[in-house]
C-alpha positions in Angstrom: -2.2 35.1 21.5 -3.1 31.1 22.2 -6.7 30.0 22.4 -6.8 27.0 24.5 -9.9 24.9 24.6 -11.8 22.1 23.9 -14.3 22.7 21.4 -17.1 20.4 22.6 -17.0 22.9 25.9 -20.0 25.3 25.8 -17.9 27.6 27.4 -15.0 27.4 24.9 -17.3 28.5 22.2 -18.8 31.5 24.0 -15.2 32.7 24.5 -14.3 31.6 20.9 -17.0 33.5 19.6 -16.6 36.2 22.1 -12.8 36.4 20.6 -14.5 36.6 17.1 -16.8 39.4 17.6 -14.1 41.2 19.4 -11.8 40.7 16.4 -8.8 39.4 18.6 -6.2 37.2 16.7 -5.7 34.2 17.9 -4.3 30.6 17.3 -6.7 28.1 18.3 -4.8 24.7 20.2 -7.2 21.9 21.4 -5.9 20.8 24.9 -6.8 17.1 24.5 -4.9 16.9 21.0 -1.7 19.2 22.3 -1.6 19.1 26.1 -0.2 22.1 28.1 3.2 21.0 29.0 4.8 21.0 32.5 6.6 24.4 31.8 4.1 25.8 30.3 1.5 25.5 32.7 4.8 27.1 35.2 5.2 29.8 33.3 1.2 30.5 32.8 0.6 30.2 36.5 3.5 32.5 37.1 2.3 34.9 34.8 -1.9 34.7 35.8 -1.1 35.3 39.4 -3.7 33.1 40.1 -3.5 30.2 42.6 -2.6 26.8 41.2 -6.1 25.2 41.9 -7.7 27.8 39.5 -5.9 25.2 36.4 -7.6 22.4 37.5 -10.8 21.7 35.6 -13.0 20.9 39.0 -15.8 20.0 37.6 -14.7 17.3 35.0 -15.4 13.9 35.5 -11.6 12.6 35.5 -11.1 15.3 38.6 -13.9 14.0 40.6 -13.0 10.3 39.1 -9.3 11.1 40.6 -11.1 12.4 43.9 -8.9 15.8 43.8 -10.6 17.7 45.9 -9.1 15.7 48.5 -5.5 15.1 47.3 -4.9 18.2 46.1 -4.1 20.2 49.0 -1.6 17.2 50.1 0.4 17.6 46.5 3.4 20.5 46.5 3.1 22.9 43.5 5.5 20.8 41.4 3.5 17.4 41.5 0.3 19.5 40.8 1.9 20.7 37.4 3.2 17.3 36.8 -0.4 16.1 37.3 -2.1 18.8 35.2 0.6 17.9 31.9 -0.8 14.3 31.8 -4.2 14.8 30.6 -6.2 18.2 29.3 -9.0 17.0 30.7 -7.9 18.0 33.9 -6.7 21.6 33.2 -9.5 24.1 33.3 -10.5 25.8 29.9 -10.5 28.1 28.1 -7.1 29.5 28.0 -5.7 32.7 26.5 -2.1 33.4 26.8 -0.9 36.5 25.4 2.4 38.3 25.9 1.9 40.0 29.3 -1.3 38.1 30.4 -2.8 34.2 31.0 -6.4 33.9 31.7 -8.3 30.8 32.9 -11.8 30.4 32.1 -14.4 32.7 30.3 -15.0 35.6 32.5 -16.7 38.3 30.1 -16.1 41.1 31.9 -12.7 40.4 32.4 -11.6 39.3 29.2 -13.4 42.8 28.3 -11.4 45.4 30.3 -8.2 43.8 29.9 -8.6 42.8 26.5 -10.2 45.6 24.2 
């Protein structure tokens, strides 16, 4: 399993230690050092189910500097995963990829009933 975060995020540390408590092996991967790549993030979104938009890190400061909210929704999927693989800041974090699973964000509850 992959641990994707950035460790100055408050919420990457509750899942890290969340992950911890729950004894789940992990590799840890800081998204600024090692960027998700374009076919990574296609295979995670494929594999989460979840709409693109649920990658993008909304509330960062280089997503409202890049005034995303209102390009987004203009971009196709492709140029949207392009986008995201430039910079880590704008994917949303935490991360865990696992075999048969990608989540995005620190949902507790979640993490618990699909994870333990």
């Amino acid at each position: 399993m992959i641990f994707i975060c950035y460790p100055k995020c408050s919420t990457c540390q509750k899942a890290k230690k969340w992950l911890d408590e729950h004894d789940i092996v992990y590799n840890e991967r800081h998204i600024v050092e090692e960027n998700p790549t374009y076919d990574e993030l296609k295979e995670w979104h494929k594999k989460s189910g979840l709409p693109l938009k649920r990658f993008f890190n909304t509330s960062g400061l280089l997503y409202k500097e890049m005034k995303l909210k209102d390009k987004l929704s203009e971009m196709s999927e492709e140029e949207q995963l392009k986008l995201l693989a430039t910079n880590g800041m704008l994917v949303k974090r935490p991360i865990v990829v696992g075999d048969d699973m990608v989540f995005v964000g620190f949902k507790e509850a979640e993490w618990t009933e699909k994870m333990i």
